[in-house]
N, C-alpha and C positions, 0 to 999 in steps of 0.2 A: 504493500500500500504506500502510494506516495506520501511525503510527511505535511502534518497539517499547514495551510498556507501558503501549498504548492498546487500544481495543476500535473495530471499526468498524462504521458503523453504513449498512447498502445492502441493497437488495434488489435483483429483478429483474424487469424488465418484459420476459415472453420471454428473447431476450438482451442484452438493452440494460441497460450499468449504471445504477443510480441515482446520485443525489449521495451523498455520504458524510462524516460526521461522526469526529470523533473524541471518545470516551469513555473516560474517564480511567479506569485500570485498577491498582488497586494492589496487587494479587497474584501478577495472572499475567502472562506474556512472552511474548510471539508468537514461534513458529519456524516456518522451513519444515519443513512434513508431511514431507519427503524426511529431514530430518536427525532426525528421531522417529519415523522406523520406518514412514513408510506411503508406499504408492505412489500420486501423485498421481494418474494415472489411475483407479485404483484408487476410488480416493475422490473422484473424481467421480460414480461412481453416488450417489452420495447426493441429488446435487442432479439427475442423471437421474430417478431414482425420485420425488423431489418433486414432479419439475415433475410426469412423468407423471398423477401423482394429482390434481394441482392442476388442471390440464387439465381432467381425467375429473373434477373435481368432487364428488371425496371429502373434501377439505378446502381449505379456504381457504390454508393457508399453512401456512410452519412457522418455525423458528430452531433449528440447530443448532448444539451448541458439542463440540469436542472437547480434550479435554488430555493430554497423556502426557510424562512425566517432568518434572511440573511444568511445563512450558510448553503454549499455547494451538497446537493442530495448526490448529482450524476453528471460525471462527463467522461463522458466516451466515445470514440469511434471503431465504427463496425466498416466491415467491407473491404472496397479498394479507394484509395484517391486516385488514382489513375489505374482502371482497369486495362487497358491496352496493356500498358507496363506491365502491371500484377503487383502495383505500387499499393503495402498496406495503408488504409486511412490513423491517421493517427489524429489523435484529439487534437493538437493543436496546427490541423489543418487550417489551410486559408482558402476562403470562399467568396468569389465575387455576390458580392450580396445587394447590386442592384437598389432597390428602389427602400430598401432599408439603410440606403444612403437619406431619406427623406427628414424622418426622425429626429437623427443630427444634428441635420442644417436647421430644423426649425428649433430646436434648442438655441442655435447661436444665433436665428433669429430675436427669441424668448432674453436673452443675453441682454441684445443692444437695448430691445426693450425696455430691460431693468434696469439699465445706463442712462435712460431717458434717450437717447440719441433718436430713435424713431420710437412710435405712437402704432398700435396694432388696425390705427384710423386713416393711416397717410397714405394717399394716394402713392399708387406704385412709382407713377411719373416724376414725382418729388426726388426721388432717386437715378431712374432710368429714364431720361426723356426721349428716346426710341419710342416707346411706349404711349405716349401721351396720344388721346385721339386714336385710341380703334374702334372700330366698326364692330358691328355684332351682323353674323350672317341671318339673312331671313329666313333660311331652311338650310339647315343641316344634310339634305340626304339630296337635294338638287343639284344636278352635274354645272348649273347656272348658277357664278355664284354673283349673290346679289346683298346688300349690308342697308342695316338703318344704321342712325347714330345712337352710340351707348345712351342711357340712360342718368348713367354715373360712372365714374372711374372705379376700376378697381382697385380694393387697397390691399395691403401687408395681410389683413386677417382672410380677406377673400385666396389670396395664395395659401393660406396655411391649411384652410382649411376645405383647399380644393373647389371655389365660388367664383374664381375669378375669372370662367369660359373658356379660358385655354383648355387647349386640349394637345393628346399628341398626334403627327401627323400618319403613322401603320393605326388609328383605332378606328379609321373610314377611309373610304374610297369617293367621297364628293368634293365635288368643287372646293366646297369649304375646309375640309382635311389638308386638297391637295397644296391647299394654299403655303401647310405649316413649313417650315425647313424641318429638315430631319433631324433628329435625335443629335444632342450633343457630346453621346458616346462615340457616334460613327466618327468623329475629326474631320467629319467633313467642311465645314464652316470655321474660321475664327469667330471669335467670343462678338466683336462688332460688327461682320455679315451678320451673324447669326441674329442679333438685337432688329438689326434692319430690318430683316427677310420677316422677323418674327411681325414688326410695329405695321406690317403693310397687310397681314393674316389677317382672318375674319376670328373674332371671339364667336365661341359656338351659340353663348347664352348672355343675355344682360349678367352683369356683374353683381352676386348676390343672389342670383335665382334659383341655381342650380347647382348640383355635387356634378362635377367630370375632371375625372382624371387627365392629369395633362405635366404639364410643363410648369408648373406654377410653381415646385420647390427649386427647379432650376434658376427660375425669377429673384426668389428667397437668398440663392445665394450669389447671384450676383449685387442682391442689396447689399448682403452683407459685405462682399469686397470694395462695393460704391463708399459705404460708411465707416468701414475699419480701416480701408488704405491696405489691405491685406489680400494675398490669392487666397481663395477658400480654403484650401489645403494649412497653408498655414496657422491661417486663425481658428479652425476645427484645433490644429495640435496645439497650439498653443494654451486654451482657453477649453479645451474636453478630452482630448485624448490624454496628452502627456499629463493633467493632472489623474486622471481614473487609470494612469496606466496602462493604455492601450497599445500598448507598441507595436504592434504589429495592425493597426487601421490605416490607410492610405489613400489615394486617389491610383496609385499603381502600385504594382510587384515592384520588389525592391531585391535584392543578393539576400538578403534577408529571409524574405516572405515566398519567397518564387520557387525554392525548391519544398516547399510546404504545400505548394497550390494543387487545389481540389479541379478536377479535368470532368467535364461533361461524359458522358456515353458520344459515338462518332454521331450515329444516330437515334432518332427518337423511335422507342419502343413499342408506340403505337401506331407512329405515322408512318416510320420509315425515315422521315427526313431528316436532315442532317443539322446536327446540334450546333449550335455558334454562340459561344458565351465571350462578352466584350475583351478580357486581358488575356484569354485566352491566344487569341489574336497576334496579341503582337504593338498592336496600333497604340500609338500614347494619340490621346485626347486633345486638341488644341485651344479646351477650357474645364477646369473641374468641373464634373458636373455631380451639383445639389440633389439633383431628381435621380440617379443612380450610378455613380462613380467609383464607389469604393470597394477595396478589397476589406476584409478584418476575419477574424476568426472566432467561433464561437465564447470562447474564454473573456475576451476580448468584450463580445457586445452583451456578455452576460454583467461585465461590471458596468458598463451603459445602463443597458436594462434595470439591473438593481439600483443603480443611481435614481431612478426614474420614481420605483417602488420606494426608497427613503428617500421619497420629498424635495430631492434635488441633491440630497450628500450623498457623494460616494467617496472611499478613498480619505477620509476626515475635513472634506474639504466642500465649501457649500457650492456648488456648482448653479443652482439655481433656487428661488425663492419658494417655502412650500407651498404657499398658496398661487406662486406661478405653474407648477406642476399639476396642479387641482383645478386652472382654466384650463389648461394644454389636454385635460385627462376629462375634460365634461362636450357632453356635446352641443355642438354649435352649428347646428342646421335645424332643430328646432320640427316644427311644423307647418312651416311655409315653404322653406325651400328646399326645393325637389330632388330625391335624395336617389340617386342611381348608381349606387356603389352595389345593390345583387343584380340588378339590371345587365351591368358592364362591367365589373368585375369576377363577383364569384355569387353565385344562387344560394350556396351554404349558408352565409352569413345574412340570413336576413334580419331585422330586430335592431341591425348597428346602426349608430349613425356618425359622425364624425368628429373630432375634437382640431386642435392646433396641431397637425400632425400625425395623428393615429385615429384609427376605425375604433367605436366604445358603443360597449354593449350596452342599452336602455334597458332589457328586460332580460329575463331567464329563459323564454320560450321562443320560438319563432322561428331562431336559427337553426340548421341542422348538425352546428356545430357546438359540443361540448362545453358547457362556458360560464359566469359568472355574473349577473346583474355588476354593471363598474368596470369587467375587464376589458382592454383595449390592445390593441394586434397592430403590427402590418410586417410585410410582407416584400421577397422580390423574386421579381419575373423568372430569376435563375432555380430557385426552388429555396431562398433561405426564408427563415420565418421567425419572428419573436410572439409571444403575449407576455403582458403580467397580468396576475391576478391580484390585486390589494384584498380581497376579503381573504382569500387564502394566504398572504402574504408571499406570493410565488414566481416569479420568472422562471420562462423556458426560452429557447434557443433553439432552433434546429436548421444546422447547416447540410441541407439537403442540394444536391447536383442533378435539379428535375427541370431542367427550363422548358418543355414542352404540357403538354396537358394535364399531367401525372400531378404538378405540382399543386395544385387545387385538391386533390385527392390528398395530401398530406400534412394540409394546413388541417383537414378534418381528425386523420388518425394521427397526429403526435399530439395533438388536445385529448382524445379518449383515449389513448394506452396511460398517459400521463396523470391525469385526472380520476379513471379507474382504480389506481394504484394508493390513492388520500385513503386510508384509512379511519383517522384520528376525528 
């Protein structure tokens, strides 16, 4: 057993241990699952369910972490991190985790915030005047695109919390989609085309109206470089990572991180088609992007995570205000505006609705997904996934390598093998 206030680092061939390393951990504490409420047995399904998959060649591997009452229940990884290779996964794998770069940035949004330097009321433009004056399209699904004038500008809170009509340019095929630039992962654009291309797009919905996923945490952080004078990158480490000890979180693989990284399947196991995750690649970025950039490793977004679950402290350091953590974690779309996150994201999750940042469960029913009146999630496109639970006092983590359909299927079963296993 690694020694307490370490992280260990093993996977499994079949059942044969690996070797194991030890990884300094300056957060969390290892306890036995038994003295934190879970039945070990119990929570061996998780790594039955793994392997199962793994086997059956749904995915290559994974990394589990679990925490409750501030201490480390589970972390482990099962599989391969590179199955081509026959590379075992080890827990302190790194995984492009995509759009759980969002989370993040809206912390460091949440930051300037409490600096007073921006207002969760201020016009976007105030910031990026690229932006000032767009249109809103009159029909989203007309190959004719055609705009009125906005209503109102959109502000800092409409980007947080997903209101502000952007959207991304692969989630439609009309006029109005084809309008967007492409994704900021691709490099294809610098940082000021990309603003340009962006301020001449049609917003899909008046600003305020509507939940649509888009581009609006890429927004977030380019405020944040507007206001700090800082690349995104930097002021993420500066101001959250290196204080919670994140070392191994990035916008790229580093000599560090790169021989640790977690490899896709070539192709997807249902489709057939061929799997493409961003760093995998190769391609450096030709702007961080907010809306999903980053590499990190489970360990890594578990002391995030738990940040989140203590109020804003992690690490003995106050990272954010508690009652800032408490707006960020309530929802703010309410019952007016139109909330299309099972719509166009995932059908599981119905019941949620959306905070500063994160998907939050309003009730205990509705969804098909195992869950918590309060708890709040998200998610990215490559297969990684967080929730905390505050009633149970819980974070999980799972660095799963599903970027095709699969992964929607696993946001459901790492919540019920998980959950199943609470005893107490």
């Amino acid at each position: 057993m690694a020694p307490p206030g370490s992280f260990r680092r093993y996977a499994r061939e079949g059942d044969k241990p690996m070797p194991s390393v030890s990884i300094p951990n300056t957060v969390l504490q290892r306890a036995a699952p038994a003295e934190l409420g879970f039945d070990v047995g119990r929570l061996g399904r998780i790594r039955e369910a793994i392997d199962r998959d793994v086997a059956a060649g749904l995915i290559p591997g994974a990394v589990i972490g679990i925490a409750r009452h501030g201490k480390i229940a589970l972390l482990e990884g099962y599989g391969f991190r590179d199955k081509t290779a026959g590379t075992p996964m080890w827990a302190d794998a790194v995984f492009s985790i995509a759009s759980m770069t969002k989370p993040m940035v809206s912390v460091g949004i949440m930051m300037l915030a409490e600096e007073g330097r921006l207002l969760l009321g201020d016009p976007v433009s105030k910031f990026l005047p690229q932006l000032a004056g767009m249109k809103v399209a009159k029909s989203i699904t007309s190959d004719t695109l055609e705009t009125v004038p906005a209503e109102r500008e959109m502000t800092v809170q409409d980007l947080l919390r997903h209101t502000s009509g952007l959207t991304y340019q692969n989630r439609g095929t009309s006029a109005a989609y084809r309008a967007y630039p492409v994704h900021g992962t691709s490099a294809a654009l610098s940082k000021d085309d990309f603003l340009v291309q962006l301020g001449k797009a049609p917003l899909l919905f008046q600003p305020g109206t509507t939940w649509e996923y888009g581009l609006s945490t890429d927004i977030l952080g380019f405020i944040i470089e507007a206001v700090s004078g800082q690349r995104l990158g930097a002021f993420l480490s500066e101001r959250l990572w290196q204080p919670l000890g994140m070392a191994d979180t990035g916008f790229e693989l580093t000599d560090h991180t790169r021989e640790r990284y977690a490899r896709a399947l070539p192709k997807d196991p249902l489709t057939g088609d061929p799997l493409v995750v961003h760093h995998a690649t190769g391609k450096v970025s030709k702007w961080e992007s907010g809306g999903g950039g980053c590499v990190s490793t489970v360990a890594d977004y578990l002391r995030f995570s738990q940040m989140l679950l203590d109020g804003g402290v992690g690490n003995g350091q106050c990272i954010l205000g508690r009652k800032t953590i408490a707006l960020m974690t309530s929802d703010h779309l309410g019952d007016k505006i139109v909330n299309r996150l099972t719509q166009t994201m995932d059908p599981a999750f119905a019941g949620y609705g959306f905070g500063l940042g994160f998907a939050v469960r309003k009730e205990q029913g509705l969804s098909a997904a195992n869950g918590t009146a309060g708890d709040y999630y998200w998610s990215g496109v490559y297969g990684t996934y967080f929730w905390n639970d505050p009633t149970e006092r819980m974070t999980v983590v799972a660095g799963i390598v599903a970027p095709g359909p699969l992964r929607l299927r696993y946001r459901q079963l790492i919540r019920s093998l998980v959950l199943q296993a609470i005893v107490d």
